[in-house]
VMD Tcl script that builds the backbone (N, CA, C; Angstrom):
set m [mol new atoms 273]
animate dup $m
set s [atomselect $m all]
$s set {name element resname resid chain x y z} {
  {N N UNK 1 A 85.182 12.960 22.302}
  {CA C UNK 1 A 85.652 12.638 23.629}
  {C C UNK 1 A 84.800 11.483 24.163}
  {N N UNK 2 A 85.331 10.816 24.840}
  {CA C UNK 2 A 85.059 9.460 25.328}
  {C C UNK 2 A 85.035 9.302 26.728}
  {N N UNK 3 A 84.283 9.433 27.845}
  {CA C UNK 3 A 84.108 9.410 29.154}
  {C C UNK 3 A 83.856 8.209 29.654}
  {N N UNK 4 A 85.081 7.207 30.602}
  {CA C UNK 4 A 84.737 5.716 30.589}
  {C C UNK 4 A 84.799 6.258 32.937}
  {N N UNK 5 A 84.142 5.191 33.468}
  {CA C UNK 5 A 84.562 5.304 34.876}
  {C C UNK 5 A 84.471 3.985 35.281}
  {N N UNK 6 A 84.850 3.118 34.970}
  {CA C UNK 6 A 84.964 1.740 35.410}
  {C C UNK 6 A 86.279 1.349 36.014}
  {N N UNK 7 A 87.298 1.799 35.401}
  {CA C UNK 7 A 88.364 1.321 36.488}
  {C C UNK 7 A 88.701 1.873 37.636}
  {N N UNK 8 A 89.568 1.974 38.275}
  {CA C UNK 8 A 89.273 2.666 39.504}
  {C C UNK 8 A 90.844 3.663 39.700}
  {N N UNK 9 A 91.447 4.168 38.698}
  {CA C UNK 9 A 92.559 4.638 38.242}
  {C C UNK 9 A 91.872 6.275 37.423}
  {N N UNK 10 A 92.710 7.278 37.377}
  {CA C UNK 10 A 92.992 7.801 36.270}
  {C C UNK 10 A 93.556 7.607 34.885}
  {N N UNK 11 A 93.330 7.730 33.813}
  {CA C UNK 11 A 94.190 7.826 32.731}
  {C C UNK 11 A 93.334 8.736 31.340}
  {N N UNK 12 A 94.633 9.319 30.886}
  {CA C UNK 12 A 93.775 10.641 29.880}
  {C C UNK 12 A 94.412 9.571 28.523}
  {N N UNK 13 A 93.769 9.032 27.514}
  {CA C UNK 13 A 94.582 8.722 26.009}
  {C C UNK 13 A 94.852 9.477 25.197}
  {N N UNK 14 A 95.450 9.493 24.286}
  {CA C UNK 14 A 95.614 10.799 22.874}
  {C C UNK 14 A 94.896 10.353 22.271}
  {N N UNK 15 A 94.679 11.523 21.145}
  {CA C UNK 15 A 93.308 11.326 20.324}
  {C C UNK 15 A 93.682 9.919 19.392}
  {N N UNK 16 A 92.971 9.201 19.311}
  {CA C UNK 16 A 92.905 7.788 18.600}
  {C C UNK 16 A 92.214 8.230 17.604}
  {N N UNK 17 A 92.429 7.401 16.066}
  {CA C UNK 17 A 91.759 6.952 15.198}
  {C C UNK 17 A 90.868 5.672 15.510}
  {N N UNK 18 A 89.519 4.969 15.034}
  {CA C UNK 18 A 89.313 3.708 15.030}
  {C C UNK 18 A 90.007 2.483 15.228}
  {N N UNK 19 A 91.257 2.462 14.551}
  {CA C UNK 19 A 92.301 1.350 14.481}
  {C C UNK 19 A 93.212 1.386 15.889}
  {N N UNK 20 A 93.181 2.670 16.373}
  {CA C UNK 20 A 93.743 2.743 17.664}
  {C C UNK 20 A 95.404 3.557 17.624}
  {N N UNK 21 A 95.386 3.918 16.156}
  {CA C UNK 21 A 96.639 4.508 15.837}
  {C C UNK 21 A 96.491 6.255 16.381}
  {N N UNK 22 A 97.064 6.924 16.650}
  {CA C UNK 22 A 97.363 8.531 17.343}
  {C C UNK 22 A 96.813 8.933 16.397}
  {N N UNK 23 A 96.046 10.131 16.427}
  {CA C UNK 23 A 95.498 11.073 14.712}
  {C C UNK 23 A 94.829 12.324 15.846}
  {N N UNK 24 A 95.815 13.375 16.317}
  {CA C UNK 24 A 95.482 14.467 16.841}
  {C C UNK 24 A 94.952 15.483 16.372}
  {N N UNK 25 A 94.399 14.915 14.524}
  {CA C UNK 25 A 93.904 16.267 13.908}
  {C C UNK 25 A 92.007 15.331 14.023}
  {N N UNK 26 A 91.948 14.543 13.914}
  {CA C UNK 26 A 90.437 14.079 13.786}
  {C C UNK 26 A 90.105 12.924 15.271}
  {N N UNK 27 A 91.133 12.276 15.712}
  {CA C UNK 27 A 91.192 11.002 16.694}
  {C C UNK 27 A 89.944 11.706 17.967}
  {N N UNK 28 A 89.612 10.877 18.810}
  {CA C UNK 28 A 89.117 10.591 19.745}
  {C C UNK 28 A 89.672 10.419 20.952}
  {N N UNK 29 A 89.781 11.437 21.992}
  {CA C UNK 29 A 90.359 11.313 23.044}
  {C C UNK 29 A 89.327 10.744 24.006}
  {N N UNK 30 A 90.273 9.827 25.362}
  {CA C UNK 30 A 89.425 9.227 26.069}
  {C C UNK 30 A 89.840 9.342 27.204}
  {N N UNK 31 A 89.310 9.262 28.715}
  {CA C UNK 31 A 89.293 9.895 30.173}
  {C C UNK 31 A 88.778 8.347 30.526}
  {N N UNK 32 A 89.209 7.823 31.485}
  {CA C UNK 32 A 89.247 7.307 32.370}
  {C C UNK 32 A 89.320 7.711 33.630}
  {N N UNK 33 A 88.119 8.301 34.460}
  {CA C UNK 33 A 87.941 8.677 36.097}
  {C C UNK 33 A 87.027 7.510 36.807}
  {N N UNK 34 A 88.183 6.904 37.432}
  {CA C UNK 34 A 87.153 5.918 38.705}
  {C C UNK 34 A 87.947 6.391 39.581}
  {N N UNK 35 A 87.900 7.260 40.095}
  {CA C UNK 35 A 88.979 8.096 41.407}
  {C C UNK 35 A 88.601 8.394 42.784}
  {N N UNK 36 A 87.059 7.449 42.739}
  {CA C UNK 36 A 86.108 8.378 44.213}
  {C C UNK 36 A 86.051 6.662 44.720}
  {N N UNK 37 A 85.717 6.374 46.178}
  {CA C UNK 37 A 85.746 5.697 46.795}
  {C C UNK 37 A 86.035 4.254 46.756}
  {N N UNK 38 A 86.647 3.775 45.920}
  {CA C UNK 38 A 86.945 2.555 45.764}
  {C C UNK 38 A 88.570 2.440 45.475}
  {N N UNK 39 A 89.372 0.985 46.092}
  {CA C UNK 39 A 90.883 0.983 45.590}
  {C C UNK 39 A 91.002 1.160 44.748}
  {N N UNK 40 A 91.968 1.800 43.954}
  {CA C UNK 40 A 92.526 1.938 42.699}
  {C C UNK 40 A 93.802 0.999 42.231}
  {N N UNK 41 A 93.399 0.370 41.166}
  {CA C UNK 41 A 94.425 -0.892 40.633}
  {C C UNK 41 A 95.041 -0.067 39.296}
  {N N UNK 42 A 96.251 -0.691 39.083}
  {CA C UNK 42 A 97.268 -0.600 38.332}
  {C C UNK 42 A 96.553 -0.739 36.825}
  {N N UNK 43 A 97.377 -0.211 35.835}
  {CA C UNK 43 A 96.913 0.081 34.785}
  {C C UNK 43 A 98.261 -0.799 33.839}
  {N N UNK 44 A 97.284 -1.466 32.638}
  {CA C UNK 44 A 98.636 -1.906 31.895}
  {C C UNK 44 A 99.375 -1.306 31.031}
  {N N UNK 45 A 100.689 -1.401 30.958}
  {CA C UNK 45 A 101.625 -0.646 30.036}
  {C C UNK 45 A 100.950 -0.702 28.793}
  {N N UNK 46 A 100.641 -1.861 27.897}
  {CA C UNK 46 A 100.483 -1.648 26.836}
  {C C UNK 46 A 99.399 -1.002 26.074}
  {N N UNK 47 A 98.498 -0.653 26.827}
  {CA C UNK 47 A 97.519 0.475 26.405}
  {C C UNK 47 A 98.035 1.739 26.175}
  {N N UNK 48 A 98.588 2.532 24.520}
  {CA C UNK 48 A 99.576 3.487 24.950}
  {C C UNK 48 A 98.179 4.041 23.291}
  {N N UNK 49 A 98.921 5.060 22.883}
  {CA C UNK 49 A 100.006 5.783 23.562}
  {C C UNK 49 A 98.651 7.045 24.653}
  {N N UNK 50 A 99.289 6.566 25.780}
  {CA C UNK 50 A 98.523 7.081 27.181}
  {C C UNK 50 A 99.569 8.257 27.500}
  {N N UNK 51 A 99.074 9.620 27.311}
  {CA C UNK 51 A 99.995 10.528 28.014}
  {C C UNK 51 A 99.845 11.333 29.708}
  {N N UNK 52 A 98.940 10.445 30.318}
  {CA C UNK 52 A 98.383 10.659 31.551}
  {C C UNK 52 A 97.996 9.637 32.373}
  {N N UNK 53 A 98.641 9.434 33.307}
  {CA C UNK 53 A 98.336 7.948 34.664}
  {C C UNK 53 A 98.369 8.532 35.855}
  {N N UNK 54 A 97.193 8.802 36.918}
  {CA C UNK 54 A 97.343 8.737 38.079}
  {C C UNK 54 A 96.979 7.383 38.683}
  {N N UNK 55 A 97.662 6.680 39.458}
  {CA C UNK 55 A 97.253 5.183 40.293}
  {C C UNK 55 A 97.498 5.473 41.920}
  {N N UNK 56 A 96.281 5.205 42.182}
  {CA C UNK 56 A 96.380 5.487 44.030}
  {C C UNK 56 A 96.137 6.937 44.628}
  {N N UNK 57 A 95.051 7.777 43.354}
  {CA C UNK 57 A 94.911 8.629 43.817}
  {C C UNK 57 A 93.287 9.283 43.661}
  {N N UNK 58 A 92.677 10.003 44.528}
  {CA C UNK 58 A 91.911 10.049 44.691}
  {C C UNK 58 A 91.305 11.455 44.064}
  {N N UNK 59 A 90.447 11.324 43.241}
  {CA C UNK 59 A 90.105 12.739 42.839}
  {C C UNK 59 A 88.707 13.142 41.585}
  {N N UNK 60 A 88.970 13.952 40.851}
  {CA C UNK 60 A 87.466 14.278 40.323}
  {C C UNK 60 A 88.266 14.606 38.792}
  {N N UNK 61 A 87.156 14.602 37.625}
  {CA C UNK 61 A 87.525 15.609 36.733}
  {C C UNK 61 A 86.690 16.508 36.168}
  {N N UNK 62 A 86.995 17.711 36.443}
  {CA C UNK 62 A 86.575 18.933 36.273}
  {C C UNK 62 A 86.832 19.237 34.417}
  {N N UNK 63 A 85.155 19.052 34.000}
  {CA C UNK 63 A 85.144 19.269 32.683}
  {C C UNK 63 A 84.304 20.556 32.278}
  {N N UNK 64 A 84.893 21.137 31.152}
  {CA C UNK 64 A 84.035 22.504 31.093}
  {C C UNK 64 A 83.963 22.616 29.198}
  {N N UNK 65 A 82.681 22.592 29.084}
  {CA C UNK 65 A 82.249 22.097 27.853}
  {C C UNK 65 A 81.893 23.597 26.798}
  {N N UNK 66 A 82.468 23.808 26.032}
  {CA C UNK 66 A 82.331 25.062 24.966}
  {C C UNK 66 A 82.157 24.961 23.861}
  {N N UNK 67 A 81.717 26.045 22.941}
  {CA C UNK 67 A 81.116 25.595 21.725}
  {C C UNK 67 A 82.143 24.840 20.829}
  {N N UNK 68 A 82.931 25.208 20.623}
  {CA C UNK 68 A 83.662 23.974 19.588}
  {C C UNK 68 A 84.280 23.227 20.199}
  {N N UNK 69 A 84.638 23.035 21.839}
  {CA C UNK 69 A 85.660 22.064 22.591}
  {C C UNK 69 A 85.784 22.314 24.108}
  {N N UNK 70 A 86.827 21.466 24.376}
  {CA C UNK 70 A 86.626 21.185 25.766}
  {C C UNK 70 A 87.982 21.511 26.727}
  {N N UNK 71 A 87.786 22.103 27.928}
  {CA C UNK 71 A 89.267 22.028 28.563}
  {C C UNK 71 A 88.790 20.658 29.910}
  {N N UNK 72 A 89.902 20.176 30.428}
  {CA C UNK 72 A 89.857 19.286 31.524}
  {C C UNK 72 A 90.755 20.092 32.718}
  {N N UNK 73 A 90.462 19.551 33.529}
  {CA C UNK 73 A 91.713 19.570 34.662}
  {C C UNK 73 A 91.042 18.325 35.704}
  {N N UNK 74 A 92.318 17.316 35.754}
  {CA C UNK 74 A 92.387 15.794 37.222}
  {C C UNK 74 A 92.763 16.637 38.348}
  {N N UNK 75 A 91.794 16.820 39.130}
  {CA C UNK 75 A 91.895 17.185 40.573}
  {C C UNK 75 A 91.728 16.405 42.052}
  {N N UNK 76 A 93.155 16.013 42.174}
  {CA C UNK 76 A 93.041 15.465 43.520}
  {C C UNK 76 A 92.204 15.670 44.759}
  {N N UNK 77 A 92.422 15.154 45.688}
  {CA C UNK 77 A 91.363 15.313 46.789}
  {C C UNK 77 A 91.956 16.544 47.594}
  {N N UNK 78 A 93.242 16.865 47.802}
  {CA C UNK 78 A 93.703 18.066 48.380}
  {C C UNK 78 A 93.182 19.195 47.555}
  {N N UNK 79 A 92.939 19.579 46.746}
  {CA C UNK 79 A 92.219 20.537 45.523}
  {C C UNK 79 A 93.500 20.744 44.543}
  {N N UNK 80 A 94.556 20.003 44.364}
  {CA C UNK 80 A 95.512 20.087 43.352}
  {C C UNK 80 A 94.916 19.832 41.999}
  {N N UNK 81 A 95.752 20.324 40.756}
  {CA C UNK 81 A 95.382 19.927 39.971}
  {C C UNK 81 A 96.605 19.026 39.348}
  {N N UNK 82 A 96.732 17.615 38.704}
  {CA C UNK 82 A 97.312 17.100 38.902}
  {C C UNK 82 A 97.549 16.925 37.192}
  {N N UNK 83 A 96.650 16.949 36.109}
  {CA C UNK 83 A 96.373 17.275 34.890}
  {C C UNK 83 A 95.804 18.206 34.195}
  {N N UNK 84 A 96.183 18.279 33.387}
  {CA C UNK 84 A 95.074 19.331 32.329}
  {C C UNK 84 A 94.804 18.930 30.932}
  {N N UNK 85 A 94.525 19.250 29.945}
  {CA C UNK 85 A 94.153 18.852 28.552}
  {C C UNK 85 A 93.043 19.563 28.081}
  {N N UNK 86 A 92.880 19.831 26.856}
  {CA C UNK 86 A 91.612 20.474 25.906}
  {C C UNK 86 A 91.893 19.821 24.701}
  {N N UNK 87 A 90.515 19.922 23.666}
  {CA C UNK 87 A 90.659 19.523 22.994}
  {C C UNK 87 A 89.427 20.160 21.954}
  {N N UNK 88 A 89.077 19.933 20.818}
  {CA C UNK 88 A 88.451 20.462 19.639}
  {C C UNK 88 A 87.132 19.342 19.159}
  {N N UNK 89 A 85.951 20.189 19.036}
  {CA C UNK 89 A 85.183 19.295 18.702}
  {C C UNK 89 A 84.924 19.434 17.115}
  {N N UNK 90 A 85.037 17.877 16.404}
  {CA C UNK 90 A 85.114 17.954 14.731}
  {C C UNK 90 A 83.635 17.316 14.304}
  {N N UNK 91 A 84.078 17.826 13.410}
  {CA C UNK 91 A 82.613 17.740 12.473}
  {C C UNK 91 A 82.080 16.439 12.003}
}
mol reanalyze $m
mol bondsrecalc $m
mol representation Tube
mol addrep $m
């Protein structure tokens, strides 16, 4: 897992290989949270395959870390949860 906060958007990726191709049995998933006090700008289409975009919204991500893996949930500022995802940690 890959924890980036520089843009000022949500976005969750599917697990990537190196090359950037999908590989949900070994890939690398990645989180994008810049969701706390600053505008949030638009995200480009062609960064795929992205199965999660919040833009213009304000919120946190609630990560909870276990021995072999991880669950998420994107929580807005009302206390919604707006995403979820888990995932497996490999060897």
């Amino acid at each position: 897992m890959v924890l980036n906060g520089h843009r000022h958007n949500y976005q969750r990726y599917a697990a990537l290989d190196p090359s950037g191709r999908l590989d949900s049995a070994n890939g690398v998933t990645q989180y994008v949270v810049g969701t706390g006090g600053e505008q949030q700008v638009t995200v480009a289409a062609s960064a795929l395959p992205r199965p999660a975009v919040w833009i213009k919204t304000f919120g946190y991500l609630r990560l909870v870390l276990g021995d072999a893996g991880w669950t998420t949930e994107f929580v807005d500022s009302t206390g919604a949860v707006l995403d979820t995802s888990s995932g497996s940690c490999h060897q």
